[in-house]
KOLTORRO-569479 format. One line per 4 residues: number of its first residue (from 1); their letters; for each residue x, y, z of C-alpha. Coordinates in nm, 2 decimals. Layout:
<rs>
NUM> A> X Y Z ~ ... $
</rs>
This chain:
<rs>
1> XXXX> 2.42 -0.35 -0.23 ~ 2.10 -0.49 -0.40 ~ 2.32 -0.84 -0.50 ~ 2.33 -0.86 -0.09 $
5> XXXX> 1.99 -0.78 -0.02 ~ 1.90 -1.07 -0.24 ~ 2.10 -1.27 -0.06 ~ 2.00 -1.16 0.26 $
9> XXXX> 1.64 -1.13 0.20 ~ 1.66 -1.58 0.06 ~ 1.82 -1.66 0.40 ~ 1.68 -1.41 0.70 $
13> XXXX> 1.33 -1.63 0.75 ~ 1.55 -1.91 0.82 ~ 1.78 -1.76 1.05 ~ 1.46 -1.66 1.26 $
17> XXXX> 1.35 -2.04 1.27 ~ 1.71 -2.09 1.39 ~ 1.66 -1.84 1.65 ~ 1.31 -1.95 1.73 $
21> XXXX> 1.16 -2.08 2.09 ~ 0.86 -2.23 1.93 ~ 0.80 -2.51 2.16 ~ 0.77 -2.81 1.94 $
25> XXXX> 0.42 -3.01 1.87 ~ 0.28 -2.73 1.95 ~ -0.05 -2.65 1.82 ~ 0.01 -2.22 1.79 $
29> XXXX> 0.14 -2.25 1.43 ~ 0.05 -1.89 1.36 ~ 0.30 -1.66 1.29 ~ 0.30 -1.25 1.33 $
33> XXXX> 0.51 -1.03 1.14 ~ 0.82 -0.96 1.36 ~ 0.98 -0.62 1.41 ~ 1.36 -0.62 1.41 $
37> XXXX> 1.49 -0.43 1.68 ~ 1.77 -0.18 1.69 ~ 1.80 0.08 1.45 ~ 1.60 0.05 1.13 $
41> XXXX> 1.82 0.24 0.92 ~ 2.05 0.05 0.76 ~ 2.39 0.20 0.89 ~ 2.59 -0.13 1.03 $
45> XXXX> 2.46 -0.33 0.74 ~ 2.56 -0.08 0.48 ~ 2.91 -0.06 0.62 ~ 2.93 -0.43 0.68 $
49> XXXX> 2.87 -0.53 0.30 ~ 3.05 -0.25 0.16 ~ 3.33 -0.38 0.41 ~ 3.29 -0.71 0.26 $
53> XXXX> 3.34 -0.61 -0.12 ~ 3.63 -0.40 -0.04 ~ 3.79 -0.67 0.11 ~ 3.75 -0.94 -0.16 $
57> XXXX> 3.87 -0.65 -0.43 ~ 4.18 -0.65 -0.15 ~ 4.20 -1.03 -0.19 ~ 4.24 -1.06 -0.57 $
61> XXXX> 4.54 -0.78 -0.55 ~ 4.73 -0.90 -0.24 ~ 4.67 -1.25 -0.25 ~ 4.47 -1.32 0.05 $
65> XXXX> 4.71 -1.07 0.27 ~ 4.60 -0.85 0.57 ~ 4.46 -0.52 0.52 ~ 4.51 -0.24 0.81 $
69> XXXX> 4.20 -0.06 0.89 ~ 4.34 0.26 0.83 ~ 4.33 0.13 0.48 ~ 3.96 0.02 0.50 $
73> XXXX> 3.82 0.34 0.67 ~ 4.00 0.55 0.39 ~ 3.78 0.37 0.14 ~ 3.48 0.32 0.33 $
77> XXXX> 3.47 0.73 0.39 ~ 3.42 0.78 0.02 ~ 3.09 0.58 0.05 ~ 2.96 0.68 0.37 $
81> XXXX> 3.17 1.00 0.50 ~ 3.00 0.96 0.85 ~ 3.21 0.66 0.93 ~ 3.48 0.67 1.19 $
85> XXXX> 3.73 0.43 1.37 ~ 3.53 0.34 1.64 ~ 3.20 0.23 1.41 ~ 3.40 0.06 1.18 $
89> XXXX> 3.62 -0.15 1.47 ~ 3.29 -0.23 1.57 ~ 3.19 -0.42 1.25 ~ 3.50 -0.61 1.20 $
93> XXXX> 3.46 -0.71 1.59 ~ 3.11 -0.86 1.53 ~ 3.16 -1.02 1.18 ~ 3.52 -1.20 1.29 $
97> XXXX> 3.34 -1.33 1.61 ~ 3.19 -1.65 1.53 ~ 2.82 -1.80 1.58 ~ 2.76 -2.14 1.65 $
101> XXXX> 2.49 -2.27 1.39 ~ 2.29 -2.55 1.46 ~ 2.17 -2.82 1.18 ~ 2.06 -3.19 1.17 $
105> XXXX> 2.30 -3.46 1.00 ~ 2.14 -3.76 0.80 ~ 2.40 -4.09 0.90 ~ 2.40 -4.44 0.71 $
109> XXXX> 2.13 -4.59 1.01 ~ 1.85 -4.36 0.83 ~ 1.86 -4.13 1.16 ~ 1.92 -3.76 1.20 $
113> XXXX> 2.16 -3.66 1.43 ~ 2.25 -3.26 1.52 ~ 2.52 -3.16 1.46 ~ 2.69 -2.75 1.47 $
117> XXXX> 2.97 -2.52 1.32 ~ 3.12 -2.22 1.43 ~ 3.32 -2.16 1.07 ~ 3.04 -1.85 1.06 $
121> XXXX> 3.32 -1.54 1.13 ~ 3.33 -1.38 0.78 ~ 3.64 -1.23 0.85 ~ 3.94 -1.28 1.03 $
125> XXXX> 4.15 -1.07 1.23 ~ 4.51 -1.07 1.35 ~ 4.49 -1.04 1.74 ~ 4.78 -0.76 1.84 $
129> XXXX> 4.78 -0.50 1.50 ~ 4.39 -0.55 1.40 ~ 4.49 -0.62 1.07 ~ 4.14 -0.81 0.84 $
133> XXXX> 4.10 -1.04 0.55 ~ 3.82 -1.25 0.49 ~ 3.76 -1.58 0.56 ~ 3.65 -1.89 0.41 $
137> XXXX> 3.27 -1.81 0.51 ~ 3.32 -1.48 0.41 ~ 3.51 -1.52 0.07 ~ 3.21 -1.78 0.00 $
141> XXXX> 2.93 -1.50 0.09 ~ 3.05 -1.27 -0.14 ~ 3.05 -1.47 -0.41 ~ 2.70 -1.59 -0.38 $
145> XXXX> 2.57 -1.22 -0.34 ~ 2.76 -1.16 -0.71 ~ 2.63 -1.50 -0.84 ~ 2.44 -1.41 -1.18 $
149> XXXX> 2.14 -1.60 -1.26 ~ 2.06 -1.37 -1.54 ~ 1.95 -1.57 -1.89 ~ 2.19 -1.34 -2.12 $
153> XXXX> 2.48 -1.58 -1.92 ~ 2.30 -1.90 -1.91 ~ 2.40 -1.94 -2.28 ~ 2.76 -2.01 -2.16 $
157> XXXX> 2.57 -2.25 -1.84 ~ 2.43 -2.46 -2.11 ~ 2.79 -2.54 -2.26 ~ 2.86 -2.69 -1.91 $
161> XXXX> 2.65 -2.97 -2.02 ~ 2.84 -3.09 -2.32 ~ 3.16 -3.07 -2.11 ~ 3.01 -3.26 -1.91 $
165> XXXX> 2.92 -3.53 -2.12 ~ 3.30 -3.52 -2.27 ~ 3.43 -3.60 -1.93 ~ 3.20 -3.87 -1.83 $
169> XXXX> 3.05 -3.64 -1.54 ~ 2.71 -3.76 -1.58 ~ 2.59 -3.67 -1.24 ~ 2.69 -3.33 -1.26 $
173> XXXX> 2.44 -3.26 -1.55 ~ 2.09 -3.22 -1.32 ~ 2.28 -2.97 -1.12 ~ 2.34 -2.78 -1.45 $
177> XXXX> 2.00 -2.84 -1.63 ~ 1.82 -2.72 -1.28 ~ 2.04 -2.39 -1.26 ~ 1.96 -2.30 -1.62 $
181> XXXX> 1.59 -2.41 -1.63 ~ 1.56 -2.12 -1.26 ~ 1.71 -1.84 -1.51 ~ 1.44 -1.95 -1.75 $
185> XXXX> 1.15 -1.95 -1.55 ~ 1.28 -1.67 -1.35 ~ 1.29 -1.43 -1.72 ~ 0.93 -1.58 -1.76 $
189> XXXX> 0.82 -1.46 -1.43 ~ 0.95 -1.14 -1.54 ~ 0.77 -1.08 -1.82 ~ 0.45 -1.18 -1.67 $
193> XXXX> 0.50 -0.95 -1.42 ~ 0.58 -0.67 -1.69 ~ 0.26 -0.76 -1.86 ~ 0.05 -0.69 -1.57 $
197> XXXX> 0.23 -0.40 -1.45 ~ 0.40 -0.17 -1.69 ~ 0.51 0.11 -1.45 ~ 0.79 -0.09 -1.38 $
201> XXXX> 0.98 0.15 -1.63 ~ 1.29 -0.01 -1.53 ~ 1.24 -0.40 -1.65 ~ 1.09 -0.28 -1.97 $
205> XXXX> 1.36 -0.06 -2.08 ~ 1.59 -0.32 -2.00 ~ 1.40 -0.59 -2.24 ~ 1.37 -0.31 -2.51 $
209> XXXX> 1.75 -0.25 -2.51 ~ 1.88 -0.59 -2.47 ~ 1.52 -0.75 -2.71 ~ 1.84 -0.89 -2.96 $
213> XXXX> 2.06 -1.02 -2.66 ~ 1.76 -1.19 -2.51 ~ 1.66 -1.35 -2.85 ~ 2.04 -1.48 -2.94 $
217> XXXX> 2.04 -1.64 -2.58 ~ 1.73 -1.79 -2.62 ~ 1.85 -1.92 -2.94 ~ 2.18 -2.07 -2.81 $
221> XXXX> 2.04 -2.25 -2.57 ~ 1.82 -2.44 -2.74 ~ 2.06 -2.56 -3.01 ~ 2.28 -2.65 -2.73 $
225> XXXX> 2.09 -2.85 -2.54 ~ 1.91 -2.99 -2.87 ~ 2.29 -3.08 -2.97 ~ 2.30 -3.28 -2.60 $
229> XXXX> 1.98 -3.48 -2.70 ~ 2.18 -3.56 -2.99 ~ 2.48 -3.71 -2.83 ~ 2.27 -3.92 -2.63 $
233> XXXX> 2.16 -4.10 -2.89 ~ 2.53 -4.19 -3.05 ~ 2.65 -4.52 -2.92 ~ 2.99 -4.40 -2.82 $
237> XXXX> 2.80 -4.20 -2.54 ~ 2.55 -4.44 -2.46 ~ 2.86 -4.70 -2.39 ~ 3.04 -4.48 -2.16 $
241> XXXX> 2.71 -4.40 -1.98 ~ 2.64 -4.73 -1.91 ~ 2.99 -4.79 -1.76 ~ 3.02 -4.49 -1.56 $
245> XXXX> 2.62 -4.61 -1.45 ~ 2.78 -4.97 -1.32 ~ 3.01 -4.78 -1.12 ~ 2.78 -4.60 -0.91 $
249> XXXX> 2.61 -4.70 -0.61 ~ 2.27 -4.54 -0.70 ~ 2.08 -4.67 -0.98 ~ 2.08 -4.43 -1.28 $
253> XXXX> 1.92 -4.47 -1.64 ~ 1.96 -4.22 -1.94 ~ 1.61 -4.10 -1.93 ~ 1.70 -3.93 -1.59 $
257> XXXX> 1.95 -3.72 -1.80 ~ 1.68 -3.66 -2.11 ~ 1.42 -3.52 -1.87 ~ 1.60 -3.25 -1.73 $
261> XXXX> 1.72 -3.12 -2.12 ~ 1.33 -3.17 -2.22 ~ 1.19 -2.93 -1.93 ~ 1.45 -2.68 -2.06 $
265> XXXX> 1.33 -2.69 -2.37 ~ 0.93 -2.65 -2.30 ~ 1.06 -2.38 -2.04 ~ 1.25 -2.21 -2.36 $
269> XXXX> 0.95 -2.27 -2.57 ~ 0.70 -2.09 -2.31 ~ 0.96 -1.79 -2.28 ~ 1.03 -1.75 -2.65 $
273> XXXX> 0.64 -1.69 -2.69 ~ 0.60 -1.46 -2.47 ~ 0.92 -1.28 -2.50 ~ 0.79 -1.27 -2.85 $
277> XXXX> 0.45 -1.08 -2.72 ~ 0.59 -0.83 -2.51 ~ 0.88 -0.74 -2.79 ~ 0.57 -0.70 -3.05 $
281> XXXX> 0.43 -0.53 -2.80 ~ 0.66 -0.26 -2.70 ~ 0.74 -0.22 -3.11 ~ 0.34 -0.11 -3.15 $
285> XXXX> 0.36 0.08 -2.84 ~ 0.08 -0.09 -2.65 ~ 0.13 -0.31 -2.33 ~ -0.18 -0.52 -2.23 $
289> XXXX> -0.19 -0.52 -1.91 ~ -0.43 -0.61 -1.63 ~ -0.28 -0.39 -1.41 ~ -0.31 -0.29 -1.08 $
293> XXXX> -0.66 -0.28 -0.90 ~ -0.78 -0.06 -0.69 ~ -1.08 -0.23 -0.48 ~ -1.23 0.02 -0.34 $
297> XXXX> -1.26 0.21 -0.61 ~ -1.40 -0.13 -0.79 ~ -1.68 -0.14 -0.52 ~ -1.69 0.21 -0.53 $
301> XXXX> -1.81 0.18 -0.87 ~ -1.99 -0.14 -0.87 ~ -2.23 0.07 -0.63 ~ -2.26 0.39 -0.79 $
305> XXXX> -2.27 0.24 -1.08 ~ -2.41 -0.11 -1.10 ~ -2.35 -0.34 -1.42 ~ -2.63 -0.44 -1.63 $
309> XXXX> -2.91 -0.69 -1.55 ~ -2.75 -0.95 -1.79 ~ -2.45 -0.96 -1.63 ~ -2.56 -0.97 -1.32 $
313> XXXX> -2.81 -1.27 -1.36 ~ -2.53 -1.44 -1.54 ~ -2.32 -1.39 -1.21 ~ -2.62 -1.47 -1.00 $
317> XXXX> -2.68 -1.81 -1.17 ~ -2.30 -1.91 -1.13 ~ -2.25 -1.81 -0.81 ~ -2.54 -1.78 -0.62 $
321> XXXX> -2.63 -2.10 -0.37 ~ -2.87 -2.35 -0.48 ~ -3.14 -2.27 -0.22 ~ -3.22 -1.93 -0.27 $
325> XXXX> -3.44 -1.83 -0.02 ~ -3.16 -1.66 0.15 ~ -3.13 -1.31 0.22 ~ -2.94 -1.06 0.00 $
329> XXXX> -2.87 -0.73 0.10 ~ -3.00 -0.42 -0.16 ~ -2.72 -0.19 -0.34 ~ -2.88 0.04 -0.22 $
333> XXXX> -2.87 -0.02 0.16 ~ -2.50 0.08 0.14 ~ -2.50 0.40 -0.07 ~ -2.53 0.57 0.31 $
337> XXXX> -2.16 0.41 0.37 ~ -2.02 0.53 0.05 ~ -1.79 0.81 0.09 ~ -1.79 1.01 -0.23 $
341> XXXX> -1.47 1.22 -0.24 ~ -1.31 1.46 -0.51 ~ -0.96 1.34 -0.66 ~ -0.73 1.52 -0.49 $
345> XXXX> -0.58 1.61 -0.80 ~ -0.87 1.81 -0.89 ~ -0.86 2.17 -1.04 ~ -1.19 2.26 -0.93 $
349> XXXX> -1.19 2.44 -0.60 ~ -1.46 2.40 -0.35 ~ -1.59 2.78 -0.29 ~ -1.92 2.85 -0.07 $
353> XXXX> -2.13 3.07 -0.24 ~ -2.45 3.19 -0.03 ~ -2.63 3.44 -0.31 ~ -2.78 3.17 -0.50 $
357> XXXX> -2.92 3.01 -0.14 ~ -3.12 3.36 -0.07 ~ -3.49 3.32 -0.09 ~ -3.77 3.57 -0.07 $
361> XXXX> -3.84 3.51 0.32 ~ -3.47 3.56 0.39 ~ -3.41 3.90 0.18 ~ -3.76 4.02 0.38 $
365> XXXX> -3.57 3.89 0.68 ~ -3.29 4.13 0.59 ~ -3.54 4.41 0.51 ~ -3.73 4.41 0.80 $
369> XXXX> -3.40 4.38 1.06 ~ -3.29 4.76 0.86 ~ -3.61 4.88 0.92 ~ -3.72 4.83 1.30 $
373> XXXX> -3.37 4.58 1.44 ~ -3.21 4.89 1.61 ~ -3.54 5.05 1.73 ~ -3.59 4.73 1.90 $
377> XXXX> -3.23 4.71 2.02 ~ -3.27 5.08 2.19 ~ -3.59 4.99 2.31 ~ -3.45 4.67 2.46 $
381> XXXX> -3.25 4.88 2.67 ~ -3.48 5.05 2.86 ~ -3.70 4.73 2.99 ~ -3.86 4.43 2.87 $
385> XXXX> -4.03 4.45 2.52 ~ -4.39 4.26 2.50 ~ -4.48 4.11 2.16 ~ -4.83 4.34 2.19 $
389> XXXX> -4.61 4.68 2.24 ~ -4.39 4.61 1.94 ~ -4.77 4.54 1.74 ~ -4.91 4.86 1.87 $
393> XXXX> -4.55 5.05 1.76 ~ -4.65 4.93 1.44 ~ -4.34 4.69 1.42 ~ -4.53 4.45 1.19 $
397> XXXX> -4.53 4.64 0.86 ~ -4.30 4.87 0.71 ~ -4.32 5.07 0.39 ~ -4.13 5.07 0.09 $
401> XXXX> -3.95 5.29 -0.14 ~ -4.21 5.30 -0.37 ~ -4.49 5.39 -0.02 ~ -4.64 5.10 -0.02 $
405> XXXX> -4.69 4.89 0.31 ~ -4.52 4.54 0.33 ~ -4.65 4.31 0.61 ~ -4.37 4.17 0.83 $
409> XXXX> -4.56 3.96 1.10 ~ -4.40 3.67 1.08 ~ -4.06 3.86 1.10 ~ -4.12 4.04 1.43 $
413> XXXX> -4.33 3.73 1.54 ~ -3.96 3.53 1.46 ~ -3.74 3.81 1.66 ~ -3.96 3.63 1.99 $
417> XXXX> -3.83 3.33 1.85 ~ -3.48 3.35 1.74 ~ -3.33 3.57 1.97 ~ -2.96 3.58 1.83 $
421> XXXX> -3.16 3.80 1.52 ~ -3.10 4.13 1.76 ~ -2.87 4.06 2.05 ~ -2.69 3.74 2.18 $
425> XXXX> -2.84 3.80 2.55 ~ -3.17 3.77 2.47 ~ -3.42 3.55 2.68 ~ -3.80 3.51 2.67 $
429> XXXX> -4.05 3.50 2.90 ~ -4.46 3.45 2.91 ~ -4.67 3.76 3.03 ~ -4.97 3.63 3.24 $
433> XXXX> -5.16 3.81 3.04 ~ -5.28 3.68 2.76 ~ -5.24 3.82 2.38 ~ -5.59 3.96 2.24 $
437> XXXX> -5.50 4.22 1.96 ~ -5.73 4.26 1.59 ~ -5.50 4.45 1.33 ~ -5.64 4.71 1.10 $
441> XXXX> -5.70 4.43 0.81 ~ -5.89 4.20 1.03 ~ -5.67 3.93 1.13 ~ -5.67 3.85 1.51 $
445> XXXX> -5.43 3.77 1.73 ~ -5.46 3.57 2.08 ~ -5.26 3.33 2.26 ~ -4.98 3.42 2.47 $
449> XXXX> -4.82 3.69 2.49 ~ -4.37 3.65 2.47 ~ -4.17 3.89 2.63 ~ -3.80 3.97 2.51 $
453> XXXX> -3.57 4.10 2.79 ~ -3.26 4.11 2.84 ~ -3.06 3.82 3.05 ~ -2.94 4.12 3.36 $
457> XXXX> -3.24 4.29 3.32 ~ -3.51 3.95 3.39 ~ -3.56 4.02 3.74 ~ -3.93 4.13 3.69 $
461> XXXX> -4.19 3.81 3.84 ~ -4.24 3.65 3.50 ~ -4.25 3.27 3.42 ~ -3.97 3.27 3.22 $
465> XXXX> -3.93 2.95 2.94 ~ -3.63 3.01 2.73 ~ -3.69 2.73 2.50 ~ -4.07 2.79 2.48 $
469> XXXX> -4.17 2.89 2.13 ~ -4.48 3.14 2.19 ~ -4.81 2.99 2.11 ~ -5.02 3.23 1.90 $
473> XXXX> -5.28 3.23 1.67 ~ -5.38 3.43 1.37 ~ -5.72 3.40 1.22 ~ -5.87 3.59 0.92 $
477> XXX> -6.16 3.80 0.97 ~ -6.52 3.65 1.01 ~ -6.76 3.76 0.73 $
</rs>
């Protein structure tokens, strides 16, 4: 199936521009992705190409006969069991019905003409019993999709050429040369691409297991096409050249034969050094590689962690504009974007842990709510609570284990203000009355005076500001 998708993949851009209403001279040369309608899962194509295969297996045995469906649907089942009658009738339906492809002609006058075929029905099939072979097209498709561009078989390409030569077929020699020079270039593309990505497990275990087939063909070729330069230079060959040359209505010269063996040969030259590499280089176990980068992470970094000065005023002075009075934004204006995220791979578990966030005034918090928070709860129930009553209850202090008194002002003051401390319906009003208390150790109190009631019970003719923080003072004691 991959041999097809190769095929397919070389040929579907140009079926769109076949298919395409682009208005011509038109200056909306953009192109969008497009998204192939229909199913995207592969089902008719799978059973088409598998159909296909089958079918020239079929051809080699019976000689280009008819094969019932009956027959096909048995073997197809073995592949994809889902398949029935109807699905595959389907496919045979669609690839026996011919397209009509449309393509330009160039004539003797130097002008294109358009021309068309309809010989694109990959099958054909007999009218009354639906019997299917394949056709011309078809037979022709399947052996493109098996065509082998692989260098390990080039070896036996490259004897083309001297058989060639033997039969005078000088033309056919370009052809040849180009065919074996893609294999070349197409191995060297390879390894580059191994080089800067070595996760692609399954290239480099195929180069380490065939490292002695690769090397051999490499070898061949050369000293077969080095063997062509040498024929070129007999006079034997050059005679017949020059004969065969008269003959034709183009003008040829020997050189255009020598080029194409030359390119192979600086093409084998470049692959034989770096096949060399990447064989030393699997044998020490080490694969340099640029691989695969991550940019974000790079800027990431870059910003957490920016390079040194000399690197950067060597980057500065190369690309940097010539005026500089420009404006460059700081690092550090963009560490508020940065989004600094744990691998998700990490072992370490993010666990809240509020004892170490406990300070003095919140464990006096604590102490103070166990002391006097239901007293003031109970109290709550029976009518509004002034911030003066709960002083003269003697709400502001408690004592201790140990009998010692521990001011809590600020605590009881703070019940006034958060009112979620003691009960969730808590609001808070102003008494019109103002605040004017002096506690035993001299510190006086005046300002207003809050009231905490509840939210059912704040009928009483206050001036009631929820969100008003009460606004008292506390003075030390004038000496």
């Amino acid at each position: 199936m991959n041999s097809w998708i190769v095929l397919l993949s070389t040929t579907l851009r140009l079926v769109d521009l076949h298919d395409s209403n682009h208005e011509r001279h038109s200056d909306h040369t953009r192109v969008s992705l497009e998204k192939r309608t229909g199913h995207q899962d592969g089902y008719w194509l799978g059973i088409a190409c598998q159909l296909l295969e089958y079918l020239l297996e079929e051809d080699y045995q019976t000689n280009g006969q008819f094969i019932p469906q009956s027959r096909c649907l048995n073997n197809l089942r073995e592949l994809i069991p889902e398949l029935n009658a109807d699905d595959l009738s389907y496919v045979i339906n669609t690839l026996s019905t011919p397209s009509e492809l449309f393509f330009t002609q160039q004539v003797e006058t130097e002008k294109r003409r358009t021309a068309s075929t309809k010989q694109t029905a990959l099958l054909e099939k007999q009218s009354k019993i639906g019997h299917v072979r394949l056709s011309q097209a078809g037979r022709q498709s399947v052996t493109l999709s098996r065509q082998v561009d692989d260098i390990l078989y080039s070896e036996h390409d490259a004897a083309k050429i001297i058989s060639a030569i033997a039969r005078s077929d000088f033309d056919r020699i370009p052809p040849i040369c180009d065919s074996i020079l893609l294999s070349i270039r197409g191995l060297t593309q390879e390894i580059r691409r191994i080089r800067e990505n070595p996760a692609l497990e399954g290239k480099l275990d195929s180069f380490r297991n065939n490292r002695k087939y690769y090397q051999s063909a490499v070898r061949n070729i050369q000293a077969t096409v080095m063997d062509c330069q040498k024929q070129f230079l007999r006079q034997e060959i050059r005679e017949r050249f020059n004969q065969w040359a008269q003959q034709q209505p183009d003008e040829w010269e020997l050189q255009m034969l020598d080029r194409p063996l030359i390119r192979i040969l600086s093409a084998l030259e470049n692959l034989n050094r770096r096949l060399t590499d990447l064989l030393r280089d699997i044998a020490e176990g080490r694969i340099q590689s640029m691989g695969i980068v991550d940019f974000n992470k790079a800027a990431l970094n870059l910003a957490w962690q920016p390079p040194g000065m000399e690197l950067m005023e060597s980057v500065f002075q190369q690309l940097a504009p010539i005026d500089i009075a420009v404006t460059i934004p700081s690092p550090a204006d963009y560490q508020g974007l940065l989004d600094n995220q744990r691998a998700d791979t990490s072992s370490t578990s993010l666990v809240y842990d509020d004892g170490s966030d406990e300070t003095p005034e919140s464990l006096k918090l604590k102490r103070f709510l166990s002391h006097h928070g239901q007293v003031m709860r109970e109290r709550l129930q029976q009518g509004p609570l002034p911030l003066s009553e709960a002083i003269c209850n003697g709400w502001h202090q408690f004592s201790n284990e140990d009998r010692s008194v521990e001011d809590c002002l600020p605590q009881l003051i703070n019940m006034f203000v958060d009112t979620e401390q003691l009960r969730p319906d808590l609001a808070v009003a102003i008494d019109t009355q103002s605040l004017n208390i002096v506690l035993p150790d001299g510190r006086r109190l005046h300002g207003d005076n809050p009231i905490l009631m509840t939210v059912e019970k704040s009928t009483k003719k206050l001036s009631l500001e929820p969100s008003l923080k009460p606004s008292m003072k506390s003075e030390e004691p004038q000496l």
